[in-house]
N, C-alpha and C positions, 0 to 999 in steps of 0.2 A: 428516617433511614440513616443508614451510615455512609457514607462517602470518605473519598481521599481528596482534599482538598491542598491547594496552593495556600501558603500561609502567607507569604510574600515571595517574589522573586528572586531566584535561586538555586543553589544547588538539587540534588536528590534528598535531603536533609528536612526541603522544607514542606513537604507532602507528607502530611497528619492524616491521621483517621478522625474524623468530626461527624457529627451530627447535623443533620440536616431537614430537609424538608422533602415530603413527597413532590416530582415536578406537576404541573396541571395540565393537563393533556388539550388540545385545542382539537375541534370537531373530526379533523381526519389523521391525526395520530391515535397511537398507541402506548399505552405503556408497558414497558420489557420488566419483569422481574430480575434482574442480573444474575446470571452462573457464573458467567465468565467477562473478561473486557480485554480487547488487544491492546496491546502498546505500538506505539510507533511515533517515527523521529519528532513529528509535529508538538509532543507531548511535550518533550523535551524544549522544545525552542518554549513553549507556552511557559512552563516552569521555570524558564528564563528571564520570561517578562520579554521576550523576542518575536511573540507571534499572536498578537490579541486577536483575540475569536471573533467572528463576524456578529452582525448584531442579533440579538436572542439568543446567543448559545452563553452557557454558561462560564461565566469568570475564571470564576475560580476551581470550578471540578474538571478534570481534564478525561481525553476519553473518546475516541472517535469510531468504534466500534462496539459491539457487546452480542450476544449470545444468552439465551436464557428462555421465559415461557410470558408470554403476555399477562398481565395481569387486570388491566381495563383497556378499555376499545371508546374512541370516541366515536359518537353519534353516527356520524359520513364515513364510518371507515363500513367497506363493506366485504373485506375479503375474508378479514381475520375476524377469531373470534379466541374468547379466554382461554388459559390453556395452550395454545396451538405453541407448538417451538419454534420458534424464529430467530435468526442474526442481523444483525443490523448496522449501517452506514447513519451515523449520529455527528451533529455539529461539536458537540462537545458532551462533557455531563457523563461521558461513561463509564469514568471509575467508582461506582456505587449500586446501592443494592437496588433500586428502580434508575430507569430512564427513560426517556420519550423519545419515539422516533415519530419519522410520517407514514405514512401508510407504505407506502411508494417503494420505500426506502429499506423495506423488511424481505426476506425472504427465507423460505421454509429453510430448516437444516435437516438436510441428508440424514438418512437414518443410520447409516453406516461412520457418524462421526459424532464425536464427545463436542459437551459444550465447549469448554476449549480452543478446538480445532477447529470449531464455527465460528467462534471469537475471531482466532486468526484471518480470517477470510474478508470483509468487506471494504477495509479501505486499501489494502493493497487490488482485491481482484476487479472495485470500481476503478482506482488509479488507471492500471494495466491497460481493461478495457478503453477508455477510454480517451488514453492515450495515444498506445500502441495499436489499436485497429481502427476507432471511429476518428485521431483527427493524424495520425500517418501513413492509416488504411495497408497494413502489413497484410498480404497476401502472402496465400498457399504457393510454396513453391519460391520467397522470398526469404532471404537472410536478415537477421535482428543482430546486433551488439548492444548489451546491457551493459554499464558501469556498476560496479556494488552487485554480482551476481549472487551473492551470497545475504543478502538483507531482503529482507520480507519482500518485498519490490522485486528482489530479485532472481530467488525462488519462485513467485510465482509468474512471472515473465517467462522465464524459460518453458516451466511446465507447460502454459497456453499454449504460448506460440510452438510448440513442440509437439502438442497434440492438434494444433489448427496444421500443420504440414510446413514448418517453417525451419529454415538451419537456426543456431541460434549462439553465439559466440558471446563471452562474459568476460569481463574483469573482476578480477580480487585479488586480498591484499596478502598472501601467502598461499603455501603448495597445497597444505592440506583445504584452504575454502575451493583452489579449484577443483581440485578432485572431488571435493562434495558437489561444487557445481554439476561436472562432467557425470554423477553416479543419478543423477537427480534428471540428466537429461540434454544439458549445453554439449556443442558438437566439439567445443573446443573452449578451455579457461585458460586466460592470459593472466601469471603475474603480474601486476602492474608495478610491484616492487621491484623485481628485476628483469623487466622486457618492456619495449615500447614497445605500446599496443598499435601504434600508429603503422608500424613497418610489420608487425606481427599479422596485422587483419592484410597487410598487404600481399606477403608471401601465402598467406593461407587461399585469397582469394585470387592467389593468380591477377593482383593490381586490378581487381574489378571495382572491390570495394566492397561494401555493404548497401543493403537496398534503406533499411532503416537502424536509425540508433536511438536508444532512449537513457537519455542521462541526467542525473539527479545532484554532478559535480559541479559541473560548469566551471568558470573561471579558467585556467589554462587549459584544461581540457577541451576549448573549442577547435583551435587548429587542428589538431589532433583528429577531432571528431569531423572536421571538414574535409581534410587527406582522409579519411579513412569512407565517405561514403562516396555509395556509386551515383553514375549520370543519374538524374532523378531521385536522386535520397532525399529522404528526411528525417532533420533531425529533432526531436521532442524532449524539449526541457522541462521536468518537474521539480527542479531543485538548484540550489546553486551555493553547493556547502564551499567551494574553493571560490566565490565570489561571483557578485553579479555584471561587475563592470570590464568589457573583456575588448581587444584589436580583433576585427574579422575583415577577413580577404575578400572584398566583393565579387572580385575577377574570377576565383573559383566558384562563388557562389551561381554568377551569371555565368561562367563556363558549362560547370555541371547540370544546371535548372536545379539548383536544389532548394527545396522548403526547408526552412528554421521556424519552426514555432513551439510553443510550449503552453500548460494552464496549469490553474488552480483547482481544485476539484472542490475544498471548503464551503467557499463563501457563494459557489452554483445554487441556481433555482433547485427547490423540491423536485419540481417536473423534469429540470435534466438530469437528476440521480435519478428517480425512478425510470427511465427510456433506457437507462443503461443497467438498474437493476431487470427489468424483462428482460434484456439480452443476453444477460448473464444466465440468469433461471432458463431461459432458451435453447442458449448453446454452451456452458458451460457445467450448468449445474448435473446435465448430466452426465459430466466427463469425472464429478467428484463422483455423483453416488455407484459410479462403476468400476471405483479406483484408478483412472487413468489417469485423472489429477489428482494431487493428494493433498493436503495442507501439512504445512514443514513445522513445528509447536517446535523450539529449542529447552522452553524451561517455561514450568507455570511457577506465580509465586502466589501464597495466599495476599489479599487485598493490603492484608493492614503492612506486608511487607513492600508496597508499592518502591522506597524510596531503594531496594536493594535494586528491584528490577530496572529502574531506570540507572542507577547505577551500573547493569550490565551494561544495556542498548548501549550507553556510553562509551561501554571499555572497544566498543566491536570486534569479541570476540567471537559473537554468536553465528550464529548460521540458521537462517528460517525464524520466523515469528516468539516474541516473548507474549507469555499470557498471566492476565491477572486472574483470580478467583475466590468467588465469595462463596463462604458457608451459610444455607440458608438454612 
């Protein structure tokens, strides 16, 4: 098969088109023919030599999502069968024209979306979930602040909890991301360029606060995020691109009762991806196939042009999901 592979660590430069090998499916995965494969920021740190893939995912192919049609079934799988269209939440491996998932891990694509657009969908809508509802437990009737409202993370944050019955306030980094935020769904986008968000969620909430925040910055962004949530918030870290080592205020933390936690969603057991792919097929899936949630695609590029697209994700100009795709 052909793949886009890591040459050595580095820029967008060093991601080739190579030759490779079919992967071997083990008793309860699948293999995906690849249409399509999503990008996202993780790709980037890997391409860096900043973020080695846990054990058994692959080295050097990068790729944590894909979209396409099965093309073998192992033994124990007993859902799927050849054929069927599926997306999928994958350890690595997804920049190529097969890849293995688990069974678990796959889930039908909506008839009313392109491969593509399925692409786009499983490691942002696995993230979301189970960040923002199963470990800060966002309730209907509860306020969310996203950072980065405008990045794959952050389109579809807003749409969820926007259709679960939630307000839902964002950051970004110019006028035009917020107004795509705002047209998409957020009740309100904060420049972060020229407003602090911190005295912005204050005024807006009447100093209540917010009930939960989910942020991917970190680093100075904690104070900030600590003023900013209500009695009982919590805050959920998935990232920590302004750094990991940070001063936090105890006394607010025991003033307010609030929770600080955060995960990995990578390197989790098969079992905890699939509990949360059901949830999603559950309650969410049917909010795409009836366009209430929609998947945000900014730019597909074909395969062998990988190193431009990571070259966007870079610039962050984008707004909503880059996708790769292969001609088969």
């Amino acid at each position: 098969m052909k793949a886009i592979v890591i040459t050595q660590p580095g820029g967008p430069g060093v991601l080739q088109l190579a030759d490779r090998p079919k992967p071997l499916i083990a008793p309860d995965e699948v293999l995906i023919k690849v249409m399509a494969a999503g990008i996202n920021r993780p790709d980037v740190f890997q391409r860096k030599g900043n973020y080695p893939p846990p054990a058994g995912a692959s080295v050097d192919i990068p790729g944590l999502e894909v979209a396409g049609t099965i093309a073998e079934v192992g033994e124990a799988v007993s859902r799927w069968k050849i054929g069927d269209k599926v997306c999928a939440l994958v350890t690595g491996g997804g920049y190529a024209e097969y890849c293995k998932a688990p069974e678990g891990q796959c889930l039908p694509i909506p008839s009313n979306l392109s491969y593509p657009e399925a692409a786009s969908l499983p490691e942002t809508f696995f993230t979301v979930w189970s960040n923002v509802f199963d470990r800060a437990a966002l309730k209907h009737g509860e306020s969310l602040l996203v950072h980065g409202g405008s990045s794959g993370i952050g389109v579809t944050a807003i749409q969820m909890a926007k259709a679960l019955g939630s307000t839902v306030y964002v950051t970004a980094s110019s006028n035009d991301k917020c107004s795509f935020c705002e047209q998409i769904g957020a009740d309100k986008a904060i420049n972060y360029k020229t407003t602090d968000f911190k005295e912005e969620i204050k005024t807006i909430t009447n100093s209540k606060g917010v009930n939960v925040i989910l942020d991917m910055i970190g680093g100075d962004y904690l104070p900030g995020n600590i003023d900013s949530l209500a009695v009982e918030g919590r805050l959920v870290m998935i990232n920590a691109m302004n750094g990991r080592e940070v001063q936090l205020d105890l006394g607010k933390v025991m003033a307010k009762r609030l929770i600080i936690t955060g995960s990995m969603l990578r390197s989790r057991e098969t079992a905890f991806k699939a509990t949360i792919a059901q949830n999603l097929e559950q309650k969410i899936w049917p909010l795409l196939s009836s366009g209430k949630i929609r998947p945000i695609v900014y730019k597909t590029f074909d395969a062998g042009d990988a190193a431009e697209a990571h070259k966007l994700m870079e610039s962050n100009t984008h707004t909503g999901k880059i996708v790769l795709t292969f001609v088969q």
